[in-house]
C-alpha positions in Angstrom: 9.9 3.7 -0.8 12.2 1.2 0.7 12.6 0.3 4.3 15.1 1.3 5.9 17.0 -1.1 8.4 20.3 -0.4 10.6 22.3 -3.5 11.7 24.9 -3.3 14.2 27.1 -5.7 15.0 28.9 -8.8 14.0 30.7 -8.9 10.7 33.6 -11.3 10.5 35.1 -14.4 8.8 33.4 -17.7 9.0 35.7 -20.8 9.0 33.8 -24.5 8.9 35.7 -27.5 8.5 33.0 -30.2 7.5 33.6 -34.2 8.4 33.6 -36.3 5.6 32.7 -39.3 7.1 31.5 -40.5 10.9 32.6 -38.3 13.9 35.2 -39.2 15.5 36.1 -37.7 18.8 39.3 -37.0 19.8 41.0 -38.5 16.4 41.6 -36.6 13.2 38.9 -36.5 10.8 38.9 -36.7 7.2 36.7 -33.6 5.6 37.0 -30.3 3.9 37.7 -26.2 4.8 35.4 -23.3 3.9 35.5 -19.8 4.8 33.3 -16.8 4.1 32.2 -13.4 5.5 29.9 -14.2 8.2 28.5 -13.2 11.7 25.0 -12.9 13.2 24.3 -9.2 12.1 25.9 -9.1 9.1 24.2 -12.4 7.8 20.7 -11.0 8.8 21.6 -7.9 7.0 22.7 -9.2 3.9 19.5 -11.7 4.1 17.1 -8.4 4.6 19.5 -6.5 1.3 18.4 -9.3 -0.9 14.5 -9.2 0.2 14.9 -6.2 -1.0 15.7 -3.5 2.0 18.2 -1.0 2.4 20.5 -1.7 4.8 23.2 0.0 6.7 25.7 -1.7 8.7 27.6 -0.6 11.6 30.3 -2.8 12.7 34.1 -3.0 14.4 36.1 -4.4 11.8 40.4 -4.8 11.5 42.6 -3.4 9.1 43.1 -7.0 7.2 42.7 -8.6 4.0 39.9 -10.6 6.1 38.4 -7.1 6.4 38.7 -6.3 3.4 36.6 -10.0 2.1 34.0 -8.7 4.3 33.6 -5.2 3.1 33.7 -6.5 -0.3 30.6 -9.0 0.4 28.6 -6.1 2.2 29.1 -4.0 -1.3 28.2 -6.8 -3.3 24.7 -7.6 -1.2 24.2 -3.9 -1.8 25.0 -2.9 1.7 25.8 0.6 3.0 28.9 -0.8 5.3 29.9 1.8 7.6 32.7 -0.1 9.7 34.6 1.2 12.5 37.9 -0.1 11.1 40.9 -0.7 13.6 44.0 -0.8 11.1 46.4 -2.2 13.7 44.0 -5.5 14.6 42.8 -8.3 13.2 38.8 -8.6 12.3 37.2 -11.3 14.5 36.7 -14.9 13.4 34.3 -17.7 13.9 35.5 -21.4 13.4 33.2 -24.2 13.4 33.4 -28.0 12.7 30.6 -29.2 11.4 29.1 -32.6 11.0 28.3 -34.5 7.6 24.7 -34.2 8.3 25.8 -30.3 8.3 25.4 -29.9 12.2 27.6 -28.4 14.4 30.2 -30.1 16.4 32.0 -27.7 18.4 33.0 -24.0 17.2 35.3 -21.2 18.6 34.7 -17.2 18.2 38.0 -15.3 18.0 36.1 -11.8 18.5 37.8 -9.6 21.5 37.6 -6.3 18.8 34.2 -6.1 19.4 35.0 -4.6 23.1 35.9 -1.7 20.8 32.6 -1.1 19.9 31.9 1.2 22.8 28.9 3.4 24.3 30.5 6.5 23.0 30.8 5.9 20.0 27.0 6.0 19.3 27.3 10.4 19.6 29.2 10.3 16.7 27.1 12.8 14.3 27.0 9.9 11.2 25.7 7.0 13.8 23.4 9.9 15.1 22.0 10.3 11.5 21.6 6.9 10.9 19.6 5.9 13.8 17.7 9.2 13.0 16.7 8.0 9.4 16.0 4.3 10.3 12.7 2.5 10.4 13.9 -0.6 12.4 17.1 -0.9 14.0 18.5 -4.5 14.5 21.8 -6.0 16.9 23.4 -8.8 18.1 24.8 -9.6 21.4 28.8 -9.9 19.5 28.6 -6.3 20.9 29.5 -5.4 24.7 26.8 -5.3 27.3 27.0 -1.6 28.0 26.5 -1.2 24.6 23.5 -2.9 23.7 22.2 -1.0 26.3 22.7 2.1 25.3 21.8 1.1 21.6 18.2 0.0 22.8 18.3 3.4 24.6 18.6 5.5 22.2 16.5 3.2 19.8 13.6 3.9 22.6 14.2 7.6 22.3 13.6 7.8 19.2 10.9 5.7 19.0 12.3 3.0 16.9 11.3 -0.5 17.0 14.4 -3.1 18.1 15.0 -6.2 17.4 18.1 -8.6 19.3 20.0 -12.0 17.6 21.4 -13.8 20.7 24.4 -15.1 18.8 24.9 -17.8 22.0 24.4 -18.5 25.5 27.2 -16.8 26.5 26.9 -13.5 25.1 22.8 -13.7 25.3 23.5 -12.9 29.3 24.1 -9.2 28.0 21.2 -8.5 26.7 19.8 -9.3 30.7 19.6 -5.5 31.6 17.5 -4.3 28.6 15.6 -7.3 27.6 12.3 -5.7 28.5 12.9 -3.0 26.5 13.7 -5.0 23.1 10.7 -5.8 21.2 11.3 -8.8 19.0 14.6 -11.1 20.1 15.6 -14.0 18.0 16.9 -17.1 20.0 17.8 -20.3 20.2 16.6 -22.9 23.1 19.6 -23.5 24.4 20.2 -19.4 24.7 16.9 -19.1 26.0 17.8 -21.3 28.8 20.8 -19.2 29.8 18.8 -16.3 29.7 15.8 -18.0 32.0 18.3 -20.3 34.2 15.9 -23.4 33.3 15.0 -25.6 30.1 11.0 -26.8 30.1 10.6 -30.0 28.7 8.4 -28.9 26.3 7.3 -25.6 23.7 4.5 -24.8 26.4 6.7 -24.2 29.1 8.5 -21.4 27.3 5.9 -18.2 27.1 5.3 -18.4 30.9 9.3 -18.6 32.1 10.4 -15.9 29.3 7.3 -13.5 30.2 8.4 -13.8 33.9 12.1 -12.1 33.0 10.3 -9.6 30.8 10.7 -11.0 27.3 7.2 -9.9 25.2 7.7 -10.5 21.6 10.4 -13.3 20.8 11.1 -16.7 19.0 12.6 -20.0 20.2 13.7 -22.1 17.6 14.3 -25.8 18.7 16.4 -27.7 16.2 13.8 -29.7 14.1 11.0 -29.8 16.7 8.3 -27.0 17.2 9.6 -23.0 17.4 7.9 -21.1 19.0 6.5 -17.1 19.2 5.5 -15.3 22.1 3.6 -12.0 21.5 2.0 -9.0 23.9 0.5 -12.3 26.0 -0.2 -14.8 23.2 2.1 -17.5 22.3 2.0 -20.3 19.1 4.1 -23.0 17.8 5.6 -23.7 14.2 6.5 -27.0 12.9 9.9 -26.2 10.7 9.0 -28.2 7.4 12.1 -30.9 6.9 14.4 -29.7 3.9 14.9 -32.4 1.1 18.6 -31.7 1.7 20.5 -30.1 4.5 24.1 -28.5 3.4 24.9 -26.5 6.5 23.2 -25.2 9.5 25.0 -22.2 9.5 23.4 -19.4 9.5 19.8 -20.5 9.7 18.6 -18.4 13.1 20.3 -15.1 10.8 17.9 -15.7 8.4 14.8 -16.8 10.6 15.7 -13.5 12.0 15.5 -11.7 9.0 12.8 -13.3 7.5 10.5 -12.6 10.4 11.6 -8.9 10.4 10.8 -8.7 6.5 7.3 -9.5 7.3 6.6 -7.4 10.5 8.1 -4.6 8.3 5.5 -5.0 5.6 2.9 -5.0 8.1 2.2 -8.7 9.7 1.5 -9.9 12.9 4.7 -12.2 14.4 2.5 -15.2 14.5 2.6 -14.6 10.4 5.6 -13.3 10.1 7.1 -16.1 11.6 6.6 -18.4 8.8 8.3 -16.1 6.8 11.1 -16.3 8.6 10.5 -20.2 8.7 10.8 -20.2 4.7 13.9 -18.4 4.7 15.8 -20.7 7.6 14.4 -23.3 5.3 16.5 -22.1 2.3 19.4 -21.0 4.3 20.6 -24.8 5.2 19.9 -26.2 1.8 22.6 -23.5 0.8 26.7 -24.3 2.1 27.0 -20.4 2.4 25.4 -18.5 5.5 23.6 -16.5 3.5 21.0 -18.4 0.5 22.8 -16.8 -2.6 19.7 -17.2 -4.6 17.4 -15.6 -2.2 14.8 -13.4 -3.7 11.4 -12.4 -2.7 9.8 -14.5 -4.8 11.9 -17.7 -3.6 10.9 -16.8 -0.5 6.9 -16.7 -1.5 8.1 -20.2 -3.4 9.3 -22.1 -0.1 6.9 -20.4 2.3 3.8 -22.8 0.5 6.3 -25.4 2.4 6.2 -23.8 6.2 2.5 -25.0 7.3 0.2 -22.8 10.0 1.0 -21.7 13.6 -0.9 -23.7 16.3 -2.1 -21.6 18.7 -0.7 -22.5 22.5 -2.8 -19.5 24.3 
């Protein structure tokens, strides 16, 4: 039987604009426009749907043709989308500006309907059922901080595992109150830092500062140098292999997310699973879209004879 995953939160329309040639600050720059369904959730959702999970999704979502686009791409990854849908508001947006080398410039989130994803709507009997008939439940921080709370709450009460994307610094802060209480969060360094109010200078330094706010199980990726995975106490490091080509970064800490959860789901430890997750970020950038369109299972196998062994820090 399948396992059966619950995602709530961010579901909205991605917009890049990538620079065709050198940056150029403050001057217009020659490049191109792409736009697809998006956000942190829903591209770790429709990552886990093609490794082969069921998946529900729970998110706010406006009564627009952009709404529409994005229930459309949850039905064709084989989703069971169950949005909120607000027919007098616009679904959120994300706009980036990306780099030729497919990194990110500067981007801007357009989301304020997520406020409307509220506490209270949790004790509605069909969110009730679904949390109920989950194995895993997974968020992101798009959602408001009173709301994550009470989504790890009732998580905990029913003794489901829960696992938290930190979409950015500035929305990682709300998941401050209940990070104890989350057992595997996915996060960048530079959302890490917001969360600990300090940057070490090096992979060691982050199991000590994270364990001292109450983080137990999480993983810090760091660009193209060494991620690493804190668990119960013991900590390791993981070299990203380099891709042969990088299309867009977009999307990649999704899929690490994903990946990871994939494996702890069928049974691994996070210092394995994390190379699962690895392989999957490692096929997300070679891909333009958020979400590897060719993901399978087996692709996944394929690349992860790329991602090499953890080193153990302690």
């Amino acid at each position: 039987m399948k396992k059966k995953i619950l995602v709530l939160g961010g579901a909205h329309i991605d917009r890049r604009g990538r620079i065709s040639g050198e940056t150029a600050p403050g001057a217009s720059n020659p490049g191109t426009w792409f736009e697809e369904p998006g956000g942190g959730g829903f591209n770790a959702a429709r990552n886990l749907a093609r490794l082969g999970f069921q998946v529900t999704m729970i998110s706010p979502r406006g009564g627009d043709p952009i709404g529409e686009m994005v229930g459309e791409a949850a039905d064709f990854a084989g989703i069971d989308d169950r949005p909120f849908v607000f027919l007098d508001r616009k679904t959120p947006s994300y706009t980036a500006i990306i780099e030729k080398d497919g990194n990110l410039v500067i981007a801007l989130a357009d989301m304020d309907l997520y406020r409307f994803f509220v506490p209270r709507r949790l004790s509605i009997r069909w969110v009730r059922e679904a949390f109920a008939a989950h194995d895993l439940i997974l968020f992101d921080a798009n959602l408001p901080e009173e709301t994550i709370a009470a989504i790890v709450a009732k998580a905990h009460s029913l003794a489901k595992p829960v696992a938290a994307i930190a979409i950015s610094p500035a929305k990682v802060v709300r998941l401050k109150p209940c990070i104890a209480d989350i057992d595997y969060l996915f996060l960048n360094e530079a959302e890490a830092a917001a969360l600990a109010g300090e940057q070490p200078e090096d992979a060691a330094g982050w199991p000590p500062l994270l364990n001292q706010i109450g983080i137990r199980k999480a993983v810090v990726t760091r660009g193209r140098r060494e991620l690493v995975a804190l668990c119960e106490g013991r900590a390791v490091t993981l070299q990203p292999p380099i891709a042969d080509t990088v299309a867009d970064v977009t999307g990649a800490g999704d899929s690490l997310a994903a990946g990871t959860l994939a494996a702890l789901m069928l049974g691994l430890p996070l210092e394995e699973a994390v190379r699962h997750g690895t392989a999957a970020a490692t096929l997300t950038v070679q891909s333009r879209h958020a979400v590897n369109e060719n993901l399978t299972p087996d692709l996944l196998n394929a690349a992860l004879a790329l991602v090499p062994e953890v080193r153990i820090l302690h």
